[in-house]
C-alpha positions in Angstrom: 0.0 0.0 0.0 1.2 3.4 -0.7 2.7 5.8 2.2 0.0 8.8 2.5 -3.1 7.2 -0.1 -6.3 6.6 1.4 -7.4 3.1 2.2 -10.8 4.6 2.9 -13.0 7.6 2.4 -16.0 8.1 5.4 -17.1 11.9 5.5 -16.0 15.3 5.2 -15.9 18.2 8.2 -8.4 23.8 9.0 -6.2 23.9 11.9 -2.6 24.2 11.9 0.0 23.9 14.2 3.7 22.6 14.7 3.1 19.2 15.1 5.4 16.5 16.7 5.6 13.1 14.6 6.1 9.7 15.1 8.9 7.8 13.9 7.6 4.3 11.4 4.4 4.1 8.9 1.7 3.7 11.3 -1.9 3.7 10.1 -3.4 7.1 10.5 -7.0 8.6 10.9 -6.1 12.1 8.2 -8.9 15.1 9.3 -9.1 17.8 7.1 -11.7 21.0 7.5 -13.0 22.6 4.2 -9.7 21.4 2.9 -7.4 22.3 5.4 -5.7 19.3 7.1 -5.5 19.7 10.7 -4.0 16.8 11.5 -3.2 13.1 10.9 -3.9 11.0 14.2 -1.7 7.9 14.6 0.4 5.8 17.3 2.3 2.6 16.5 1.2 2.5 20.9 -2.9 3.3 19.7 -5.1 1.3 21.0 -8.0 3.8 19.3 -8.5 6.4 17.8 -11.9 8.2 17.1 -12.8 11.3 15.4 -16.3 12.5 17.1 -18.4 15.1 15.5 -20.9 16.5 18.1 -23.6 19.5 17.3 -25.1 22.0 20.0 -28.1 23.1 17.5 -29.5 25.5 20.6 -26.2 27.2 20.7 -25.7 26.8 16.6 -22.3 25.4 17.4 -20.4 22.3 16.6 -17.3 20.7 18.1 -15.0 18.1 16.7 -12.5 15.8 18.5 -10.1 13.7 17.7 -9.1 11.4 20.7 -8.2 7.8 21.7 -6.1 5.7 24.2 -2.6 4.4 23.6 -0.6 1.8 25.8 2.8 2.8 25.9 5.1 0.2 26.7 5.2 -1.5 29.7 2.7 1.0 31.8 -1.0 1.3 31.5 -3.5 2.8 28.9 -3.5 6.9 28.3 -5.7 9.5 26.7 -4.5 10.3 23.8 -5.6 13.8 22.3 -5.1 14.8 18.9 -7.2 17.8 18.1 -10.0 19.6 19.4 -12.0 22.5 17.1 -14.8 24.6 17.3 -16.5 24.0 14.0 -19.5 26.5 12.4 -22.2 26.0 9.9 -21.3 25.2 6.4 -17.7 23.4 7.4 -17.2 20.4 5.6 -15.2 17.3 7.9 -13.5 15.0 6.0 -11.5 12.0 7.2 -9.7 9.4 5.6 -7.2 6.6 7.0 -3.7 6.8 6.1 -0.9 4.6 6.3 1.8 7.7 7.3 5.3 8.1 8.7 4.0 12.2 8.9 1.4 11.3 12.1 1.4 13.6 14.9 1.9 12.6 18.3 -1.0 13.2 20.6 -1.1 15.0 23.6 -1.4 12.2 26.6 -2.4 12.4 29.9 -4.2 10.3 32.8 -6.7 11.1 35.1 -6.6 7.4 36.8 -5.3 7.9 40.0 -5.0 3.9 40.2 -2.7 3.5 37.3 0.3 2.3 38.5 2.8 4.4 36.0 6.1 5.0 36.2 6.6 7.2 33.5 6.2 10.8 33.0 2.7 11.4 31.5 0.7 13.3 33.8 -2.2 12.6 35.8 -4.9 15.6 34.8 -8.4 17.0 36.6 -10.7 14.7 35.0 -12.8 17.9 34.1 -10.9 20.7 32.7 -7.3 18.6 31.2 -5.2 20.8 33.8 -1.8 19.2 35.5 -0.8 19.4 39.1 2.1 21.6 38.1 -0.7 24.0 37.2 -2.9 24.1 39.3 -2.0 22.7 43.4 -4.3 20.5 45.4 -5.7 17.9 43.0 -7.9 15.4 44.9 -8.4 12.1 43.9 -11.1 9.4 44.1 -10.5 6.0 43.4 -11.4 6.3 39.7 -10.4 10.4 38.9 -8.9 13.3 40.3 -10.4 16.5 40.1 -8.7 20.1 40.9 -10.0 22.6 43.3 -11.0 25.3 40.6 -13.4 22.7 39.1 -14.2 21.3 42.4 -15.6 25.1 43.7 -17.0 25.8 40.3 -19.1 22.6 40.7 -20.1 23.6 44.2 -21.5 27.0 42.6 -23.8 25.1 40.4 -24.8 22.9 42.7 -25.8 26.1 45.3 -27.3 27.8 42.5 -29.7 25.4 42.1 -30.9 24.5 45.5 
């Protein structure tokens, strides 16, 4: 099969950025907006990756994400995040897979406070993505950690609404 031609053609929904890639031919999931690609998805260590259109129609917005889990070696599963974009009314999504040495490394974190890592990728509040390096005081359940900003803005809806 030919490096970079499509194996597959689903549907069609521009970002660009300085991307990091990995190193072999791995297969890829290729996302292009109105003919902008914004990014080809793929980890020899991806267990998944899925492209997720979703549609707010009382706010008139959409939202696309591309987003998986890989299994590096020898420590247990990550998120993986590829791309995240506001999308608007008329944008065409189109993705394709790829067999590419060009894929972009994702973004990985964890928000399993159970996982018994021992490498470097961080454990993140399981609502906003932020680090304990950004923000102090994370505190964690037996499933998820969640960091104090999120933690009091969740109290202010709850008091709004009794």
């Amino acid at each position: 099969m030919a490096r970079g031609k499509p194996i597959a053609r689903a549907f069609r929904v521009g970002f660009s950025e300085e991307q990091t890639y990995v190193e072999r031919a791995v297969i890829c999931l290729e996302v292009n907006v109105n003919g902008q690609r914004r990014v080809v998805a793929g980890d020899a260590a991806a267990e998944v990756i899925n492209a997720t259109v979703s549609l707010y129609p009382g706010l008139k917005e959409g939202w696309l994400e591309v987003a998986g889990a890989v299994v590096p070696e020898h420590q247990p599963v990550a998120d993986a995040r590829w791309l995240s974009a506001a999308l608007s009314a008329g944008d065409v999504v189109e993705l394709r897979l790829v067999d590419s040495e060009e894929a972009a490394a994702p973004n990985v974190s964890r928000t399993d406070p159970t996982a018994r890592a021992t490498d470097s990728i961080p454990l993140v509040c399981a609502f906003c993505d932020k680090t304990h390096d950004e923000i102090p005081g994370m505190v964690a359940s037996r499933k998820a950690v969640i960091c104090p900003e999120c933690v009091g803005y969740l109290h202010d809806i709850m008091s709004a609404d009794s």
